[in-house]
C-alpha positions in Angstrom: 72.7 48.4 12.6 71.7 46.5 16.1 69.8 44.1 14.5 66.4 43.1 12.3 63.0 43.2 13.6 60.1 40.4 12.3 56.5 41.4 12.6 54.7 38.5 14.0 51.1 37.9 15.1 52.3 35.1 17.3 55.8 37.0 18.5 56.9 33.9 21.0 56.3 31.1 18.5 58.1 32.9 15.8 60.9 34.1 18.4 61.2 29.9 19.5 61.6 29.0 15.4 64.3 31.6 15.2 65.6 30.8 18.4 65.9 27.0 17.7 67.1 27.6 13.7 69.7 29.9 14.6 70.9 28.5 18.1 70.1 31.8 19.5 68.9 32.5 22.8 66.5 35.0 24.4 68.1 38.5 26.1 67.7 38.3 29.8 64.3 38.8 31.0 62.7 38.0 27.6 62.8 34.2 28.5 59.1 32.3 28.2 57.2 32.7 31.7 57.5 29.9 33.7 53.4 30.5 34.8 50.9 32.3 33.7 49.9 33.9 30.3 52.9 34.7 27.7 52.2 38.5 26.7 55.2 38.9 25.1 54.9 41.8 21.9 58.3 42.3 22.0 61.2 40.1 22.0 65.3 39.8 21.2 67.2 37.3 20.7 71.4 37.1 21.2 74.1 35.3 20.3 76.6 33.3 22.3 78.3 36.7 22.4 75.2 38.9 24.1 75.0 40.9 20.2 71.4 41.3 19.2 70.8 39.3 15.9 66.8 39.0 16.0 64.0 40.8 17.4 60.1 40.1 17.2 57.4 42.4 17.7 53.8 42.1 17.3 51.3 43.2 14.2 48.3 41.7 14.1 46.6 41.3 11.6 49.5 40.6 9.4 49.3 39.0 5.9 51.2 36.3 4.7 53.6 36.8 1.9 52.3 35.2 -1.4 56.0 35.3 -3.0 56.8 34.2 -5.8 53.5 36.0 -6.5 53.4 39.9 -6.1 49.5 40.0 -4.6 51.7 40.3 -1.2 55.2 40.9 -1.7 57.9 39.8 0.7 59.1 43.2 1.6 62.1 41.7 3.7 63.6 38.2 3.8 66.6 36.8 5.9 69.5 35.0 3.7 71.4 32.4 5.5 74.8 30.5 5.0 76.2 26.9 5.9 79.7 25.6 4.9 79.2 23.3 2.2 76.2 20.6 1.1 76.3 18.2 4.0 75.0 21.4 5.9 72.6 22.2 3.7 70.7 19.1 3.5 70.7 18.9 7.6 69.5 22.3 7.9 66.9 21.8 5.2 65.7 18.8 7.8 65.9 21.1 10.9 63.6 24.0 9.1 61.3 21.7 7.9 61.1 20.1 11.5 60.8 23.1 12.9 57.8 24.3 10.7 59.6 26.1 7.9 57.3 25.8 4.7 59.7 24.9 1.8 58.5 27.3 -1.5 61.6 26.8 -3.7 64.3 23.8 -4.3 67.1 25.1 -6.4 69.9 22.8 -5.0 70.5 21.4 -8.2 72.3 24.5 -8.7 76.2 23.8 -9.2 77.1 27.5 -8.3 74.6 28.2 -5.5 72.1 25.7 -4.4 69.4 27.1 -2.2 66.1 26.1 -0.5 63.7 29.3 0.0 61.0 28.2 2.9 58.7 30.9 4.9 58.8 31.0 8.3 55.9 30.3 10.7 54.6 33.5 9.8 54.9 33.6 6.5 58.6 35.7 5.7 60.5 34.4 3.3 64.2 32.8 4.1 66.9 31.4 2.4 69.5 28.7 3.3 72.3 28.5 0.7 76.1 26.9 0.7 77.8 30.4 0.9 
């Protein structure tokens, strides 16, 4: 698999919450214009490494998950890990910050805690000690 695509109406502002979360950073020549107009409908971003982890492209009008509800179901959501509580409690700052909507607080979960937020554009995510 080369890596996951996000639909996004708004494909650079998702790409810069992924890109900030994640500590990813854009594959050459996908970097925000310096002037003019950002057109961007497609975008990737890489790893320290160059490996695509993330792409965005745009689908307007797209619906906002309603999940837990099924009216509009989540069809795809990302899962991701820290190292131990410490992490998780300074990553739930950092999403939050960053515009992540917090929809679920299990961290009072001994053998998993989680947070589940959405993204700016409404997918679900999860950061869990892993």
């Amino acid at each position: 698999m080369l890596h996951t695509v996000l639909d996004a109406g708004d494909v650079r502002g998702l790409a810069e919450f992924y890109r900030e979360l994640l500590g990813l950073t854009y594959r050459d020549g996908d970097e925000p214009p310096t002037t003019g107009e950002d057109t961007a409908d497609w975008l990737v971003l890489v790893d320290p490494g160059g490996h695509t982890r993330l792409a965005f492209q745009e689908a307007t009008p797209l619906p906002r998950s309603t999940w837990p509800s099924q009216e509009i179901p989540q069809q795809v959501h990302l899962d991701l890990t820290v190292p131990d509580r410490a992490a998780l409690d300074r990553q739930h700052e950092r999403a939050l910050a960053l515009g992540a909507e917090l929809l679920v607080d299990r961290t009072d979960d001994p053998d998993e805690p989680l947070y589940v937020y959405t993204d700016p554009a409404g997918h679900p995510f999860c950061i869990f000690v892993g």
